[in-house]
N, CA, C and O of each residue as an XYZ file, in Angstrom:
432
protein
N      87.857     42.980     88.948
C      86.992     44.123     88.758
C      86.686     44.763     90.111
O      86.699     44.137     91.171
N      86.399     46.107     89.979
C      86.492     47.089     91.236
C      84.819     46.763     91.569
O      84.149     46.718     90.537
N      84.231     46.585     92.542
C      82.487     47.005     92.640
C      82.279     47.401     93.628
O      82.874     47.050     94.647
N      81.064     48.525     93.550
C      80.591     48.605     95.138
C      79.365     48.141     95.484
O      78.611     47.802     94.572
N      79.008     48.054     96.608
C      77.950     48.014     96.844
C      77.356     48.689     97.953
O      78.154     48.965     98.850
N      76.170     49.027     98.132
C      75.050     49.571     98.961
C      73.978     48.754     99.284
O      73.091     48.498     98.470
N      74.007     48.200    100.755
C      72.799     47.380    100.981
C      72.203     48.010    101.731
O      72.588     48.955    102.420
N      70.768     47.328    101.625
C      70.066     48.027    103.308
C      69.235     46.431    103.704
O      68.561     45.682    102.997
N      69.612     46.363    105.014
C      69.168     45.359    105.737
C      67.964     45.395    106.538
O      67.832     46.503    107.059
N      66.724     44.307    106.921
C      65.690     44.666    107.817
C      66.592     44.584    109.120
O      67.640     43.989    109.371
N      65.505     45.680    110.073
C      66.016     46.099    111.856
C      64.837     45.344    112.169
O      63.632     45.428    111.933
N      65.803     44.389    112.934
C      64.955     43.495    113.883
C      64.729     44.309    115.352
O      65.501     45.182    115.749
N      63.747     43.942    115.947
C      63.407     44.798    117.025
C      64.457     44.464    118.230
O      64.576     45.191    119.217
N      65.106     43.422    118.043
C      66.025     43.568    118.957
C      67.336     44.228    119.296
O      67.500     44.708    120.418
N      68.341     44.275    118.312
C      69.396     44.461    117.938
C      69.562     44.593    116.414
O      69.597     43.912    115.389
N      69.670     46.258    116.992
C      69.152     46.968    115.403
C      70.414     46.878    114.753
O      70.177     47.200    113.589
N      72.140     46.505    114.910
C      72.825     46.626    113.799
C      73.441     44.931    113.681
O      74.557     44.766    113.189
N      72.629     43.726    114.164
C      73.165     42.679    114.299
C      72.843     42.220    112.376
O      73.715     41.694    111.684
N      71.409     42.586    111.848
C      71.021     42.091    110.502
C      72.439     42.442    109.676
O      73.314     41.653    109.321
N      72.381     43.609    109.526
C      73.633     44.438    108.711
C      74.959     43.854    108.399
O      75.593     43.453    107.424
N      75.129     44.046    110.165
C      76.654     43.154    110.095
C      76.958     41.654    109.783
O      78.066     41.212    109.478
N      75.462     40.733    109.943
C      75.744     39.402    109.630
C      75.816     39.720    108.031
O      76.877     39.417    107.486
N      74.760     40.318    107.202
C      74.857     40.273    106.156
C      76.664     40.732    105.730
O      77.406     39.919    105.178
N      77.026     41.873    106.041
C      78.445     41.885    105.421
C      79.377     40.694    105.648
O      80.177     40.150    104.887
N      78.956     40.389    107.230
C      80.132     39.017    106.904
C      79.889     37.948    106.065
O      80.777     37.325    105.481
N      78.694     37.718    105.991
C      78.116     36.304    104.920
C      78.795     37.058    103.085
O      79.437     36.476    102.210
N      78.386     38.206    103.127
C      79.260     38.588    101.741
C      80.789     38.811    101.553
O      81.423     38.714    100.502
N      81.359     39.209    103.102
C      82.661     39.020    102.878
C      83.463     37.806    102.996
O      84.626     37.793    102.592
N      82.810     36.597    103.625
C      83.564     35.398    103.279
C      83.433     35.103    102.206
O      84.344     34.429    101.725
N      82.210     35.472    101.292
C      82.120     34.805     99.729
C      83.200     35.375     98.856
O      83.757     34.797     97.922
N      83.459     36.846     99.386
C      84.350     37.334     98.110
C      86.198     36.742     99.056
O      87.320     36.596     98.570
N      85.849     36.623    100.025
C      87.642     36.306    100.596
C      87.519     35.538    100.323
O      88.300     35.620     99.374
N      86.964     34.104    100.226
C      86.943     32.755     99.838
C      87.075     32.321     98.419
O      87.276     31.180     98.002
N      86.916     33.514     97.695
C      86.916     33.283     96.050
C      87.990     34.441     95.578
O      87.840     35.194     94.616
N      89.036     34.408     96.424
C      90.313     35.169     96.118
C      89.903     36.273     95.901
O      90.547     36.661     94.926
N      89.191     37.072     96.220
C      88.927     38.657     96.238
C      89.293     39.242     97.361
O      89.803     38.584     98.268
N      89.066     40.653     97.459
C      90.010     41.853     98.071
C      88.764     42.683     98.244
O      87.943     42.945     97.366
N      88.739     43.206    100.016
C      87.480     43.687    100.513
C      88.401     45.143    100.760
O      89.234     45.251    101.661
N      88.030     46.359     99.650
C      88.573     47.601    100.459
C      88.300     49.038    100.793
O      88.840     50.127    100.986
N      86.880     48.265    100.737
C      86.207     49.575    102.128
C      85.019     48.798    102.542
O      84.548     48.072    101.667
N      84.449     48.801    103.677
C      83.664     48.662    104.765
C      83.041     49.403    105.598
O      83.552     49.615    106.698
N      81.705     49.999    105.230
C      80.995     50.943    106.356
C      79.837     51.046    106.935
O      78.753     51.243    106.385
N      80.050     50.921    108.004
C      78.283     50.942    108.408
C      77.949     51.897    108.623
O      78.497     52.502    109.545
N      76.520     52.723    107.630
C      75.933     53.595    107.616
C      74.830     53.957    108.806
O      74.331     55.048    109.079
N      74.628     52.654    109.416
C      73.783     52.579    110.591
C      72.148     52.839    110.062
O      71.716     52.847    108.909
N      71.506     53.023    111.215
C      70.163     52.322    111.204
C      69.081     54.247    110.871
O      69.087     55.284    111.535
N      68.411     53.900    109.691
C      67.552     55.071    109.073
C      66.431     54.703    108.756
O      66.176     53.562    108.370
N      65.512     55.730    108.889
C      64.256     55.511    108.122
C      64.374     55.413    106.743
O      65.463     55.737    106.269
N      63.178     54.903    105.720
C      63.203     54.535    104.727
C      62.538     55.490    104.341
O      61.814     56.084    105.140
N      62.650     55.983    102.617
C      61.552     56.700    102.703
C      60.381     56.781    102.443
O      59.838     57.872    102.269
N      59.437     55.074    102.324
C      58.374     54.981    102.513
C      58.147     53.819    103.531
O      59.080     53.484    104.261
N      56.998     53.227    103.598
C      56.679     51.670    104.145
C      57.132     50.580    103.068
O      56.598     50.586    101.959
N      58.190     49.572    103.418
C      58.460     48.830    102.463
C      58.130     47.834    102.599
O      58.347     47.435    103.743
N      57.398     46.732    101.600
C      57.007     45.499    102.263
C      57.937     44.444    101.204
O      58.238     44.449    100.011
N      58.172     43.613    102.315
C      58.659     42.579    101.938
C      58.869     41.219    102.904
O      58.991     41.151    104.127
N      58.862     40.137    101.859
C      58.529     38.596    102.983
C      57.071     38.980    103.633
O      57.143     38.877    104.858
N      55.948     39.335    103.250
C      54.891     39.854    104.308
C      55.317     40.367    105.435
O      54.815     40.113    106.530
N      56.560     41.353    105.180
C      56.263     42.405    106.726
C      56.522     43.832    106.090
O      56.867     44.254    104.987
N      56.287     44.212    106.961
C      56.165     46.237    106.578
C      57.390     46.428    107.492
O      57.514     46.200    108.696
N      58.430     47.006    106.406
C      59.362     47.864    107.498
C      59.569     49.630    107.212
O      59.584     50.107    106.077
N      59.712     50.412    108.422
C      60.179     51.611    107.787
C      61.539     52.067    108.314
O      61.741     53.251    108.583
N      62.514     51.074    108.467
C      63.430     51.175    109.327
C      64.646     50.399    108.597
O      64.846     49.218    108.883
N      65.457     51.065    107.654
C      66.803     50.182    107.218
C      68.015     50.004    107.983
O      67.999     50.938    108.786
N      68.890     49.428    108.145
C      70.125     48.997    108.166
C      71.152     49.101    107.169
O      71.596     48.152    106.522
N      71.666     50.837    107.036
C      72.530     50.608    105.682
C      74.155     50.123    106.031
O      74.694     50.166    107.137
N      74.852     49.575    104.535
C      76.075     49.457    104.670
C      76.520     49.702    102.991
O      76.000     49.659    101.876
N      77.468     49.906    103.451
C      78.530     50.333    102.195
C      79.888     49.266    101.907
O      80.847     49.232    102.679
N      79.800     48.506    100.801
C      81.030     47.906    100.644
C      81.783     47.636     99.475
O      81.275     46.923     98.610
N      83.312     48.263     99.268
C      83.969     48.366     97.954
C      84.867     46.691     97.828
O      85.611     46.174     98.661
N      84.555     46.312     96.833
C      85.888     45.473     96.624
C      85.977     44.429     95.384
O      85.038     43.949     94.749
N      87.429     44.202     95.210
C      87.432     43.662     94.006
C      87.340     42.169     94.031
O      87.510     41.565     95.090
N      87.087     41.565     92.946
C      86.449     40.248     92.931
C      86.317     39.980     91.457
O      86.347     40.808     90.547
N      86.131     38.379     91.365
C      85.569     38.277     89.549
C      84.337     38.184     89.488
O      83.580     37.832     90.393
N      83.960     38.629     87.959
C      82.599     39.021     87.399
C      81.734     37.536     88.020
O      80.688     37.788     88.618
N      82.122     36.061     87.903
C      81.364     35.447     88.259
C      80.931     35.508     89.900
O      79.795     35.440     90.371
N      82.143     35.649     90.563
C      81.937     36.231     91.984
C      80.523     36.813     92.432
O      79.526     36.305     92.945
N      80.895     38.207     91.981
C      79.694     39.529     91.821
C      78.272     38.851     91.291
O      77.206     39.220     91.784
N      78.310     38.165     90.589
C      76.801     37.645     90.074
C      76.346     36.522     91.347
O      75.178     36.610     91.724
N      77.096     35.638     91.910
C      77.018     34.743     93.176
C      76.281     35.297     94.106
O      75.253     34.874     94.635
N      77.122     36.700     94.348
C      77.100     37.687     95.356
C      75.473     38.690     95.329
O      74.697     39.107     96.189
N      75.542     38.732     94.143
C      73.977     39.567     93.500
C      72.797     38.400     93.977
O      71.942     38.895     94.711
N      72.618     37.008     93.698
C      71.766     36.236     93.472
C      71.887     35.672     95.025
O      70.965     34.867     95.156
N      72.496     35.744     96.014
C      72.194     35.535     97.533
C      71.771     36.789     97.725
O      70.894     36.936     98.576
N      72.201     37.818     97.103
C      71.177     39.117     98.141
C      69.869     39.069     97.933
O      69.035     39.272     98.816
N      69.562     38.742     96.510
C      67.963     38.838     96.347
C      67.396     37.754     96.339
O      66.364     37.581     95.692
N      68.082     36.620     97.208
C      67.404     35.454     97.823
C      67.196     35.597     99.452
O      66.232     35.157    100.079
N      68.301     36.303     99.984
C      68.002     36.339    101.510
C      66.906     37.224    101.928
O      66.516     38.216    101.313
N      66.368     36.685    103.227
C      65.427     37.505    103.286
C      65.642     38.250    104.612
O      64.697     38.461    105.373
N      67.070     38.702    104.916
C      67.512     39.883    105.788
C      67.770     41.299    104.926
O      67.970     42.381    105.478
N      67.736     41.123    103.644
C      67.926     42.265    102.658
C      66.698     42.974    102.080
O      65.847     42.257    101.554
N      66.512     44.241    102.113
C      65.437     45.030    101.966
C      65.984     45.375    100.320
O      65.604     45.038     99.199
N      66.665     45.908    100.660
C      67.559     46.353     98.863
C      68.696     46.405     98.869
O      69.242     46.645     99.946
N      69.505     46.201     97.677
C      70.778     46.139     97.498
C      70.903     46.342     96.079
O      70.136     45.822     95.269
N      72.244     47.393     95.649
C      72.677     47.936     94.492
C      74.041     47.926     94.704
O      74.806     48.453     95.512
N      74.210     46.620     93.042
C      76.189     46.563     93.001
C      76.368     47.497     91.785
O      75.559     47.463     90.858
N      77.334     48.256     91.790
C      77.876     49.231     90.729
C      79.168     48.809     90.538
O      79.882     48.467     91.481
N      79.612     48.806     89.118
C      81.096     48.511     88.696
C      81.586     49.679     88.638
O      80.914     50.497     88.011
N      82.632     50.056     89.132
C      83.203     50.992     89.570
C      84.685     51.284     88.351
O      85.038     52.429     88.070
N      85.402     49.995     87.750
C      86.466     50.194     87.160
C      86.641     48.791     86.500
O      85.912     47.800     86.449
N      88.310     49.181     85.848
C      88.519     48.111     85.022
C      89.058     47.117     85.540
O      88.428     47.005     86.592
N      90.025     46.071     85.508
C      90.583     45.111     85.740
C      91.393     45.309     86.880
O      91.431     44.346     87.646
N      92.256     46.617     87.291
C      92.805     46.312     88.431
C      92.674     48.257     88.564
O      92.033     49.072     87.902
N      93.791     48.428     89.957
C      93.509     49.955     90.386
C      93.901     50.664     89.254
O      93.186     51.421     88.597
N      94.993     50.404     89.068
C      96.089     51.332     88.207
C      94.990     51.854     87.295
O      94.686     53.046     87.271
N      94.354     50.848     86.481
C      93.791     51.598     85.041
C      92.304     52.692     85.797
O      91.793     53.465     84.986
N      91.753     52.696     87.155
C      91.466     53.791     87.763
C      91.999     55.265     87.746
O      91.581     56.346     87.333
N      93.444     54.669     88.576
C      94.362     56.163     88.402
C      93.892     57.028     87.321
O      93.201     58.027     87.523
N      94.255     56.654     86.237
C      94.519     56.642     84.906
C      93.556     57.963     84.418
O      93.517     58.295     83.234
């Protein structure tokens, strides 16, 4: 299955795109490690939010976005869902299924 996703990561005051990028790699070994296919990757870089968001008891107004497409199995994606909204480097994150079983039936 095709999915994407959109995260936004907390900016630590030090090194504002280090949260982001650890988070994509911790999600891209899960899906390379479980025979999936990573094929797009982007860092949206570091934005205001558009309110005060609290979470873990801190206030941030400062995200870390990224963008990432790729295919994987449905149990994968649920693995992948249930570490984002356990870690607590993730402010929000939204996976969307994008297609069917492989590209072709995209084309289509």
């Amino acid at each position: 299955m095709l999915y994407e996703l959109v995260g936004i990561a907390r900016v630590p005051m030090v090194n504002h795109h280090q949260e982001a990028a650890s988070m994509a790699k911790s999600i891209g070994k899960m899906i390379l490690g479980n025979r999936g296919v990573i094929r797009d990757l982007d860092n949206w870089g570091v934005r205001y939010l558009p309110g005060i968001w609290n979470k873990n008891r801190e206030s941030h107004i400062l995200g870390a976005h990224f963008y990432m497409k790729f295919d994987c199995s449905p149990a994968v994606q649920r693995e992948i869902q249930r570490s984002l909204r356990t870690d607590p480097r993730m402010l929000r994150s939204t996976i969307v299924k994008l297609g069917g079983e492989n590209l072709s039936s995209l084309i289509d």
